[in-house]
C-alpha positions as CSV (number, residue, x, y, z in Angstrom):
1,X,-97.1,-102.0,-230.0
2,X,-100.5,-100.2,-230.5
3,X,-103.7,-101.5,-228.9
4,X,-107.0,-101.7,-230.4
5,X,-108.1,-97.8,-231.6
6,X,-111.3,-97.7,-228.9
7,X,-111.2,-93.7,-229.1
8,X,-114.7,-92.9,-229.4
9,X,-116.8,-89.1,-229.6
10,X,-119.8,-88.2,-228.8
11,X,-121.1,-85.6,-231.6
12,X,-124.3,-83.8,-231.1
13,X,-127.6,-84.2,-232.3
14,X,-129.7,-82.7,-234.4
15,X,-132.1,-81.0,-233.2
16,X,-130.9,-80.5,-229.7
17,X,-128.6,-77.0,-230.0
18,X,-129.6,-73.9,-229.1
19,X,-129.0,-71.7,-232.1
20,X,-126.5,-69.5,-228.9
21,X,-124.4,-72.6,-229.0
22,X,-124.5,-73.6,-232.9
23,X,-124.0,-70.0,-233.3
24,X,-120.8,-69.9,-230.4
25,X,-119.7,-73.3,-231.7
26,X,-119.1,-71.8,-235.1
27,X,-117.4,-69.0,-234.3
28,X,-114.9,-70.7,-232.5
29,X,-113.5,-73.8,-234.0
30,X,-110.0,-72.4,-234.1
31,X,-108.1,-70.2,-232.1
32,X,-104.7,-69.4,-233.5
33,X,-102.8,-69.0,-230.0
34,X,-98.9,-68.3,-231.2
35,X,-98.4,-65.6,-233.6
36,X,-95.0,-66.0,-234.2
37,X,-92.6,-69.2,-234.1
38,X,-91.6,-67.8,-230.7
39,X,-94.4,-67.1,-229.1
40,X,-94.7,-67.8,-225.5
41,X,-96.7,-70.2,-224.0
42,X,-97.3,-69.5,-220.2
43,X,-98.2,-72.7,-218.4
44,X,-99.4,-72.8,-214.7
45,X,-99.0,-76.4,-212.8
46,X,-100.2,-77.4,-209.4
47,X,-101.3,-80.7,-207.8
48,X,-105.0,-81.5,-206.8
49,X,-105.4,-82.3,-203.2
50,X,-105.9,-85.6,-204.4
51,X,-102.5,-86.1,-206.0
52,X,-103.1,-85.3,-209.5
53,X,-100.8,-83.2,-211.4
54,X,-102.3,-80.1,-213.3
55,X,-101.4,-78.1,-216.2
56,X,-103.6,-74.7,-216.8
57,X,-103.2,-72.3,-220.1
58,X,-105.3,-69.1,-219.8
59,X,-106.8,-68.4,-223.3
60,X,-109.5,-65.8,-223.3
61,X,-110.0,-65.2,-226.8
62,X,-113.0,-67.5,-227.5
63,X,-115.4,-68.9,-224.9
64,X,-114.2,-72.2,-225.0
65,X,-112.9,-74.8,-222.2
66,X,-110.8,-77.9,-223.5
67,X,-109.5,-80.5,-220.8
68,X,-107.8,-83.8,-221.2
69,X,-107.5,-86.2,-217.9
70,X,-104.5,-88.7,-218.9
71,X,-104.2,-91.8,-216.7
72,X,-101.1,-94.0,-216.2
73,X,-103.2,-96.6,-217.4
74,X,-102.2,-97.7,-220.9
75,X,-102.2,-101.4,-222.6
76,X,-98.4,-102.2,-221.4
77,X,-100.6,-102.8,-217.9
78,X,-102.7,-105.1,-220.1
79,X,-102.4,-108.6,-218.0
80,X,-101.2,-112.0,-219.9
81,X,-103.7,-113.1,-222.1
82,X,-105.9,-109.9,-221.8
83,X,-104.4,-107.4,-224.4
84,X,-106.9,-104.8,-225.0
85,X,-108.2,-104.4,-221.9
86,X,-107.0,-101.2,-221.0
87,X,-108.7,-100.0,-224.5
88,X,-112.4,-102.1,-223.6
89,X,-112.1,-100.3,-220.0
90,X,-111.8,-96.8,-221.8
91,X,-114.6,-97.6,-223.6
92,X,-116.8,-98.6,-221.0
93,X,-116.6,-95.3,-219.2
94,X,-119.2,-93.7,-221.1
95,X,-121.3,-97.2,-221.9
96,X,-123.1,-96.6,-218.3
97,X,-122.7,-94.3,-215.1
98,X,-124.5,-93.7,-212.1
99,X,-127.8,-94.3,-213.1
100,X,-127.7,-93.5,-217.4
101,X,-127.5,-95.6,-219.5
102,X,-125.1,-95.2,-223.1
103,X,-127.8,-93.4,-224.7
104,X,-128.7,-90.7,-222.1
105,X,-124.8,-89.9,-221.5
106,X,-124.7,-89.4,-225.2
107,X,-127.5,-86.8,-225.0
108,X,-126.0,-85.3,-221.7
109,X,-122.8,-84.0,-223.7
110,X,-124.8,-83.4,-227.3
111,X,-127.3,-81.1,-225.9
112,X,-125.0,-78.5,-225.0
113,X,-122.7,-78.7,-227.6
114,X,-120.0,-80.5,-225.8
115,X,-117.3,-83.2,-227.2
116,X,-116.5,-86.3,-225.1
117,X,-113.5,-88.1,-226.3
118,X,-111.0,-90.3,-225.3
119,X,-109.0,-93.6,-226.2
120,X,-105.6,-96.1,-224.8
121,X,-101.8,-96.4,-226.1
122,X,-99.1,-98.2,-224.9
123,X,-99.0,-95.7,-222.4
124,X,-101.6,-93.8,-221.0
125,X,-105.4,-93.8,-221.4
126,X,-107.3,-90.2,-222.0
127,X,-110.2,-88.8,-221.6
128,X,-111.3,-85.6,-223.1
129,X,-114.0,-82.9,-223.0
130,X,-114.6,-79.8,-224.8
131,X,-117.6,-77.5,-224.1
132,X,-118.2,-74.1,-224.1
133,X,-117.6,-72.0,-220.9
134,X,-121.2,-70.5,-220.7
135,X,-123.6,-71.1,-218.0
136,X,-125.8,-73.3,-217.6
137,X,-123.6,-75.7,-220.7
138,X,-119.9,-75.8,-219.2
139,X,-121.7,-76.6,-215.7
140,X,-123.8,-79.6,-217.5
141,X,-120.9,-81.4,-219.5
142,X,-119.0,-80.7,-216.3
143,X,-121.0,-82.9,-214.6
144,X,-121.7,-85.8,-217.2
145,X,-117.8,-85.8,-217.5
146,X,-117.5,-86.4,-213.7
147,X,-120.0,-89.0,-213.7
148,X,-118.5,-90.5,-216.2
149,X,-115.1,-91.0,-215.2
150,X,-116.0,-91.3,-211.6
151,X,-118.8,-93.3,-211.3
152,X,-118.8,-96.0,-214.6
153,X,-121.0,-99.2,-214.1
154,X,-119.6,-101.2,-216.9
155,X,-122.9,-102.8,-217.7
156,X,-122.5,-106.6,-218.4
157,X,-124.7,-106.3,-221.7
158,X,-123.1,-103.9,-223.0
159,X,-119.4,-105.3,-222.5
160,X,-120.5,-108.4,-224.4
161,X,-121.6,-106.3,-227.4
162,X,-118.7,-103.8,-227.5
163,X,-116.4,-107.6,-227.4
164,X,-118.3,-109.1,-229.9
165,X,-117.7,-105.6,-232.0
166,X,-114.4,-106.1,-231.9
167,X,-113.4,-109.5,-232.1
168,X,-115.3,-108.7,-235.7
169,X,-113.1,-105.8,-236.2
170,X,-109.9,-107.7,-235.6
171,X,-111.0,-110.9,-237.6
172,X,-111.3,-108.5,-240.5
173,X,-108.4,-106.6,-239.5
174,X,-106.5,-110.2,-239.8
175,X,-106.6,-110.3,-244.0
176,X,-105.0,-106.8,-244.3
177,X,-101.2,-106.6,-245.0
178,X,-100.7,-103.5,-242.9
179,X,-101.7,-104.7,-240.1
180,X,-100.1,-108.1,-240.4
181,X,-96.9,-106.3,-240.9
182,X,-97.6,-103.9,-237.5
183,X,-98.3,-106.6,-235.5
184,X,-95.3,-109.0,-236.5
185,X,-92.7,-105.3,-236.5
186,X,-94.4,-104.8,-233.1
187,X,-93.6,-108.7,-231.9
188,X,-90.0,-108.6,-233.2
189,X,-89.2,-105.6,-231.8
190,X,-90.4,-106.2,-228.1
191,X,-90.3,-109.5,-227.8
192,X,-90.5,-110.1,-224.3
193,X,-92.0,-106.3,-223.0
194,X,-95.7,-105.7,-223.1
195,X,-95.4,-103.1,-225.9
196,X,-95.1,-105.9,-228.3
197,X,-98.1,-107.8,-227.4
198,X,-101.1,-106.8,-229.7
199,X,-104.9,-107.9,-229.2
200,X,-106.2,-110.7,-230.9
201,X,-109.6,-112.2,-230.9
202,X,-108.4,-114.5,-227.9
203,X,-107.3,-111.9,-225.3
204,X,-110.7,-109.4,-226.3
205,X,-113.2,-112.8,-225.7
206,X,-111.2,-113.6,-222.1
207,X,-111.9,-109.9,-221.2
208,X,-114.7,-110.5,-218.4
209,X,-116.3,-107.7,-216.4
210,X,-114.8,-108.0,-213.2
211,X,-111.8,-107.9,-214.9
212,X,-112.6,-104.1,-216.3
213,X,-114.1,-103.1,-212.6
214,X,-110.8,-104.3,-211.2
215,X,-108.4,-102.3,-214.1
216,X,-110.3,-99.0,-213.5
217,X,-110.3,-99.2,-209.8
218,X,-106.5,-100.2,-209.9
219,X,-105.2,-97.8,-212.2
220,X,-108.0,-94.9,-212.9
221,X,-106.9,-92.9,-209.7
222,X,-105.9,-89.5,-209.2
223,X,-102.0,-90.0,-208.7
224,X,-101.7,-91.5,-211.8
225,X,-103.8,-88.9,-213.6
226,X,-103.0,-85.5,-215.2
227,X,-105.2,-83.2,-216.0
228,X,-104.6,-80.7,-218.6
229,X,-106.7,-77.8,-219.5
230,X,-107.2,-74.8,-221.8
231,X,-109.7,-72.0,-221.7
232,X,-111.2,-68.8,-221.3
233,X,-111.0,-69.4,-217.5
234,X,-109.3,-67.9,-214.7
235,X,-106.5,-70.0,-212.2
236,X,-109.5,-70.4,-209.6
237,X,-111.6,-71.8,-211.7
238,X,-109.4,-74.1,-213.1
239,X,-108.5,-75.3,-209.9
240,X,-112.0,-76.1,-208.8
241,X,-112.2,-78.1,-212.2
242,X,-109.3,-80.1,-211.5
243,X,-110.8,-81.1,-208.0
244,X,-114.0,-81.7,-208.8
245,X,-113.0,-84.5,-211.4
246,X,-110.4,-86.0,-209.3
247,X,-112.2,-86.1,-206.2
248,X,-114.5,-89.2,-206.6
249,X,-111.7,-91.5,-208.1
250,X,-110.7,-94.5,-207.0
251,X,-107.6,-94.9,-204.5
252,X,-106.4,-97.1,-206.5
253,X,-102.9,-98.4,-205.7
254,X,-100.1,-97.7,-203.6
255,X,-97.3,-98.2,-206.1
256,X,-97.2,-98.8,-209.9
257,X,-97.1,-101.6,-211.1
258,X,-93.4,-102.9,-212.2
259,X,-92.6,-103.5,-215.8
260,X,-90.0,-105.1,-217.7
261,X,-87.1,-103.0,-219.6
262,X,-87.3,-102.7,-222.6
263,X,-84.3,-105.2,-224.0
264,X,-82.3,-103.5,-227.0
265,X,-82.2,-106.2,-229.9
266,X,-78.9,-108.5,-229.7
267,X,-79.0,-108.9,-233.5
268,X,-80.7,-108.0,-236.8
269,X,-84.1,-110.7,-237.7
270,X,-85.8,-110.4,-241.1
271,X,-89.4,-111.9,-241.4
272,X,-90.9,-112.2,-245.2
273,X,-94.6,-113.3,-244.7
274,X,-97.1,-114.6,-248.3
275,X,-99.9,-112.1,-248.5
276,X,-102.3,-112.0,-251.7
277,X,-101.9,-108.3,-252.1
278,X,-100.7,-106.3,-255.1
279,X,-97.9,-104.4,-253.2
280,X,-95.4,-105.6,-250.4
281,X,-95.9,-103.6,-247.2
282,X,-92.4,-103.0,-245.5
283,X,-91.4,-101.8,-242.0
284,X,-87.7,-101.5,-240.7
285,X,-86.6,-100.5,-237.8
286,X,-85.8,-101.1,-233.7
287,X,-86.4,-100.0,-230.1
288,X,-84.8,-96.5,-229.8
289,X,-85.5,-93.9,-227.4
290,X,-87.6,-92.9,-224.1
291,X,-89.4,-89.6,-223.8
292,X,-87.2,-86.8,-222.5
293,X,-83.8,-88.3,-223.9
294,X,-81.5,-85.8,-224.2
295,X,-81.1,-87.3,-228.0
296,X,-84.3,-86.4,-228.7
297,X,-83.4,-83.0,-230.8
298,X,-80.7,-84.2,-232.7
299,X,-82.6,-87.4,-233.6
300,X,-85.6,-85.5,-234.4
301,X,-83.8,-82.7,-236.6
302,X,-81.7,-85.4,-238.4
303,X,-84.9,-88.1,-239.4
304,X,-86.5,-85.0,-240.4
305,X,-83.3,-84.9,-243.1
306,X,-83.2,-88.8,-243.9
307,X,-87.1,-89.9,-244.0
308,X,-89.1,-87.4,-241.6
309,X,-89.4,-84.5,-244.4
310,X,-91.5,-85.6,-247.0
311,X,-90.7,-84.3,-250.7
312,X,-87.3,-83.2,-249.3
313,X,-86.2,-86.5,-247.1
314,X,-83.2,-88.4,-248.3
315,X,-85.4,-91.7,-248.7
316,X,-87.9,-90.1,-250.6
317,X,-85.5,-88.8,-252.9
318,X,-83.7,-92.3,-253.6
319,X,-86.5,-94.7,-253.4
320,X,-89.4,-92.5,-255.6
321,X,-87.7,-89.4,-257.5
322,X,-84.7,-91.3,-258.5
323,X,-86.0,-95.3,-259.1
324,X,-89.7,-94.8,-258.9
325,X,-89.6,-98.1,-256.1
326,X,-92.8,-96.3,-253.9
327,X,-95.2,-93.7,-254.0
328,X,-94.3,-92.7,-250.5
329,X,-91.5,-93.7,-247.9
330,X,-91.1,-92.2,-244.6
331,X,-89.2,-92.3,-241.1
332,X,-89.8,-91.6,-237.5
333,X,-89.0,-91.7,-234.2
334,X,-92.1,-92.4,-231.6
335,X,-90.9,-92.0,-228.1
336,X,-92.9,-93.1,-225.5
337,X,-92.1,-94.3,-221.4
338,X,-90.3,-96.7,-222.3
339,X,-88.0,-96.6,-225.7
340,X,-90.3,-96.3,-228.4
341,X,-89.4,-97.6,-231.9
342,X,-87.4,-96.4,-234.7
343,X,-89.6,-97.0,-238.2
344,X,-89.2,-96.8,-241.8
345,X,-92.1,-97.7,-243.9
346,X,-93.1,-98.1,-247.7
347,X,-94.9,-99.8,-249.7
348,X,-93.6,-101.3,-253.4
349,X,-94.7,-103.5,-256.2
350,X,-93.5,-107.0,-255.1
351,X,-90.9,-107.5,-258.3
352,X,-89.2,-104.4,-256.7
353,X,-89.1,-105.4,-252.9
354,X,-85.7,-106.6,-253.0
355,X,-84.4,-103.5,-255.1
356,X,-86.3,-101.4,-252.6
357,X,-84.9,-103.1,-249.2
358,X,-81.2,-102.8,-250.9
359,X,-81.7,-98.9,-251.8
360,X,-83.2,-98.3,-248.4
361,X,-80.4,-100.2,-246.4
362,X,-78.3,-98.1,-248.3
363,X,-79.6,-94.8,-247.9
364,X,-79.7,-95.3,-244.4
365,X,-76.4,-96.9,-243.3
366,X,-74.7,-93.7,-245.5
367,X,-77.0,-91.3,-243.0
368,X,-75.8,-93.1,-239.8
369,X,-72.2,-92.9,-241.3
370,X,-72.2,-89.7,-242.7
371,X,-74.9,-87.6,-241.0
372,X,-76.9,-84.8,-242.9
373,X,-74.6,-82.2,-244.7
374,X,-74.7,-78.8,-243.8
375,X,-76.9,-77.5,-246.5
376,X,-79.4,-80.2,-245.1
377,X,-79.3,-79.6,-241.8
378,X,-80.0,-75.9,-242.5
379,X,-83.2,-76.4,-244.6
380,X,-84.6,-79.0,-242.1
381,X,-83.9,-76.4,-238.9
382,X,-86.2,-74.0,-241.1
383,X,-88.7,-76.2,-242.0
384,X,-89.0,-77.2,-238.4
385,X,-88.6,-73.6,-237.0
386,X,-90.8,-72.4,-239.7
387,X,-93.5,-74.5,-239.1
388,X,-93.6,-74.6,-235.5
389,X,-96.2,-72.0,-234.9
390,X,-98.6,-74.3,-237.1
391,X,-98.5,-77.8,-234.3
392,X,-99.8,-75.2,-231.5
393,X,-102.4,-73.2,-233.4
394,X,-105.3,-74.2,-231.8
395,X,-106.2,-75.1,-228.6
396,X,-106.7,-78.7,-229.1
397,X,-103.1,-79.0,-230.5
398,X,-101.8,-77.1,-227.3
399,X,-104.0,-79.5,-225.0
400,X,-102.4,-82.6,-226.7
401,X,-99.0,-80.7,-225.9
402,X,-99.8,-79.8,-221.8
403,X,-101.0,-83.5,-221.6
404,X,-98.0,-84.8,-223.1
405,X,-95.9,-82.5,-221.2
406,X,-97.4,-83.6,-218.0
407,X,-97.5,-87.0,-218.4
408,X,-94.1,-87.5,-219.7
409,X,-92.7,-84.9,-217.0
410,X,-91.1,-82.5,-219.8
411,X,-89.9,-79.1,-218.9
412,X,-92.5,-76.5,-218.2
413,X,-90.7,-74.2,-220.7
414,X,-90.2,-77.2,-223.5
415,X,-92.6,-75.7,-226.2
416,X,-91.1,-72.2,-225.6
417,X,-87.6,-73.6,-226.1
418,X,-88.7,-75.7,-228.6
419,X,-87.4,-73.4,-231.5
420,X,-84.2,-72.7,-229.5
421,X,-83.5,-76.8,-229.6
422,X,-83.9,-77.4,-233.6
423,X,-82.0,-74.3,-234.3
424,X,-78.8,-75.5,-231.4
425,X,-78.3,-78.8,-233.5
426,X,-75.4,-79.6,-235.2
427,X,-74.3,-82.1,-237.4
428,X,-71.4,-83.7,-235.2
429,X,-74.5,-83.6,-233.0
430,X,-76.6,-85.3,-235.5
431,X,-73.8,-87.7,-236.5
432,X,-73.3,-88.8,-232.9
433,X,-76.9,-89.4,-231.9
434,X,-77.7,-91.6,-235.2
435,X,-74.2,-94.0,-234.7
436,X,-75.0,-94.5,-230.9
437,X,-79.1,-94.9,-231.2
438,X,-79.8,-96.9,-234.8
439,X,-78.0,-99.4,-235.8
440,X,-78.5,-101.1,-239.0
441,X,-76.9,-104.2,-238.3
442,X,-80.1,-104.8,-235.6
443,X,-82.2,-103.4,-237.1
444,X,-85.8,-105.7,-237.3
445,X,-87.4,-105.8,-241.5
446,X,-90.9,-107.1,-242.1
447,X,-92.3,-107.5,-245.6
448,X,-95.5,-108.7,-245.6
449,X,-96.9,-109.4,-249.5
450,X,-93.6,-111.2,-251.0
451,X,-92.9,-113.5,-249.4
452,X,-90.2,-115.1,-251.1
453,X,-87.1,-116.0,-248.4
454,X,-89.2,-115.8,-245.9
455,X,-88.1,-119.3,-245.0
456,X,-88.5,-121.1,-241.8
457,X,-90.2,-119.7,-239.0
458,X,-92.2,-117.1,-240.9
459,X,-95.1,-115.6,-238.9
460,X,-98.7,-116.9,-240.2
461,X,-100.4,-114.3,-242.3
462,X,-103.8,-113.0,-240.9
463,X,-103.1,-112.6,-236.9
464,X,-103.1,-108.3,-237.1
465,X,-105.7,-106.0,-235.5
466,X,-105.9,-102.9,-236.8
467,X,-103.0,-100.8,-237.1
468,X,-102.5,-97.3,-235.4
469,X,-99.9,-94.5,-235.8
470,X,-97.5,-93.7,-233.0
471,X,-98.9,-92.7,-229.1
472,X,-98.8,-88.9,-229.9
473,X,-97.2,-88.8,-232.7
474,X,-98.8,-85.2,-234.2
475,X,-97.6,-82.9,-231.3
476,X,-93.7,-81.7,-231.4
477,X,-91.9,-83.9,-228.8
């Protein structure tokens, strides 16, 4: 489901700070925006007149300018036989552009303190910036940020090494169990949609650069981009931002390109794969919902109750405090444009992998039966409520918020009636939402490490790259 990780930084060097912006960088690193649960969180929005959407938060309080541009560009537009290429074209941005080469962008950002960032999901592909607003460094990273995305050259040289880097990385990445087990879950559970289809050392080598150049200028264009942005900046100057890093773009494309839908699972499949490994790594689960689902709350409130909640989750309490099967066990939902999986994960000795399945299978089919009781549901609307103030305390957690409101087309208002939603759910709610969106009859298990049962057709160990967490999973959805 998850591509190769490409994200990449560009940190400073020594040597080349002013002691103004060492000193400003220092003072700054975090900016605590929301002082209550409830705060509000005043968002302006606007299109470029180059089609891109925009999302602006005013926040004066420290001299700082963070900006994410998110591109509808992510591996599910990878073509047959070329996963990861939406990741390697990422990549290349800042490998070469107009005129500077890798090394010389590098310095560009590090020599005024700023942060270049970015990577590709399933879904989208980012770039990021952060700099201070002061003259002349916000104007500088400005400008190697616009070069950058804008004007990349994709150097042939360097495409060969970054290829060469990672076929490496994913021919290690092919003798570790967790990553064997993401990429079978991933298979199983998308069989026939692109976010099933995981790089391999195959579809990185058959990556060629025309084939980047062609990617960028296809899908890197403004009406597939948003571009989100926080800072000690006024409206105008946002919007000269936002058209000044959109207006060189590509054209790019009429229309998107079509995709299949995502098929919901006709039956349960279980997959045991041999792995040498001490432990057996386990994931369970199945396609489940879209960003924006009107299921979302009372999904979100209720995993929070079965496997979402750490010390207090129902799994946790079953499989470790009571039987002492794992040291950790955990559940999730991971929307994305399409319906994003359902997954419980854990890892147990192998004796104990059937014990651990059974208790698991049971724990969960009472949840989708029974719901939460009322005593849960209550102390995981706290926690949640509680805690809320915490995923948008600084401005970097409130960027990753705008961009994911933008580019899944959330409500304006969603992180100021974010609080309201977890605090409306019910259990009938709950109850409802769990019976009509998981079913454990089709639901998909992988155990990679016993491999006992496994049986005909078992996937070949050693065929993972390596494994990610879920598109966005740390901001509230």
């Amino acid at each position: 489901m998850q591509p190769i990780d490409f994200r990449h930084h560009a940190a400073p060097a020594p040597g080349l700070l002013s002691w103004r912006v060492i000193g400003a960088i220092v003072a700054v690193a975090t900016f605590i925006v929301a002082s209550t649960a409830h705060a509000a969180l005043p968002i302006e929005n606007w299109r470029t007149s180059t089609g891109a959407k925009v999302l602006f938060v005013r926040a004066d309080a420290i001299p700082m300018l963070d900006l994410s541009i998110d591109f509808d560009a992510g591996s599910r537009f990878d073509p047959p036989g070329q996963a990861g290429l939406a990741s390697v074209t990422n990549a290349m941005l800042a490998r070469g552009a107009d005129g500077l080469d890798e090394t010389a962008i590098a310095e560009g950002f590090a020599k005024v303190g700023a942060q270049r960032g970015g990577g590709a999901g399933d879904d989208r592909s980012s770039v990021s910036l952060r700099t201070l607003t002061s003259e002349p460094e916000m104007e500088q990273a400005l400008t190697m940020l616009e070069r950058v995305i804008a004007r990349p050259t994709f150097p042939a040289a360097v495409l060969a090494r970054e290829k060469d880097r990672q076929v490496h990385a994913l021919r290690e990445a092919e003798t570790k169990p967790e990553n064997i087990a993401q990429r079978t879950f991933a298979k199983l559970l998308y069989p026939a949609h692109p976010y099933g289809v995981e790089p391999d050392t195959k579809s990185v080598a058959a990556i060629g650069r025309d084939d980047v150049e062609r990617f960028y200028q296809r899908l890197f264009t403004a009406r597939r981009a948003v571009v989100s942005i926080i800072g000690a900046i006024n409206r105008a100057d946002a919007e000269r931002i936002a058209e000044r890093l959109t207006a060189r773009l590509p054209a790019g494309d009429a229309e998107a390109p079509l995709l299949p839908v995502v098929a919901p699972l006709a039956a349960g499949e279980s997959r045991r794969i041999d792995h040498p490994a001490s432990q057996s790594h386990i994931l369970i689960g199945m396609p489940a919902l879209a960003r924006g689902d009107p299921d979302y709350f009372p999904l979100f409130v209720g995993n929070y109750v079965l496997g979402g909640g750490g010390f207090v989750s129902r799994l946790y309490n079953e499989v470790r405090e009571k039987r002492g099967l794992a040291y950790s066990v955990y559940s999730y939902f991971a929307p994305q444009m399409q319906p994003g999986p359902f997954t419980i994960g854990l890892q147990t000795q192998k004796s104990q992998t059937d014990v651990a399945l059974s208790v698991v299978g049971e724990t969960l089919a009472a949840f989708v039966r029974d719901g939460p009781t009322a005593a849960e549901l209550d102390g995981a609307r706290q926690n949640l409520v509680g805690g809320f103030a915490l995923r948008i305390d600084s401005n970097r957690k409130i960027l990753d918020n705008l961009a994911t409101i933008g580019f899944y087309n959330l409500p304006l208002d969603y992180l100021d009636q974010w609080t309201r939603r977890v605090e409306a759910v019910t259990v009938e709610q709950v109850r409802d939402a769990f019976r009509r969106r998981v079913d454990p009859a089709r639901m998909v298990t992988v155990v990679v490490g016993n491999g006992s049962g496994g049986g005909a057709g078992a996937a070949p160990a050693g065929r993972a790259p390596a494994a990610r967490p879920p598109d966005d999973a740390a901001p509230p959805r």
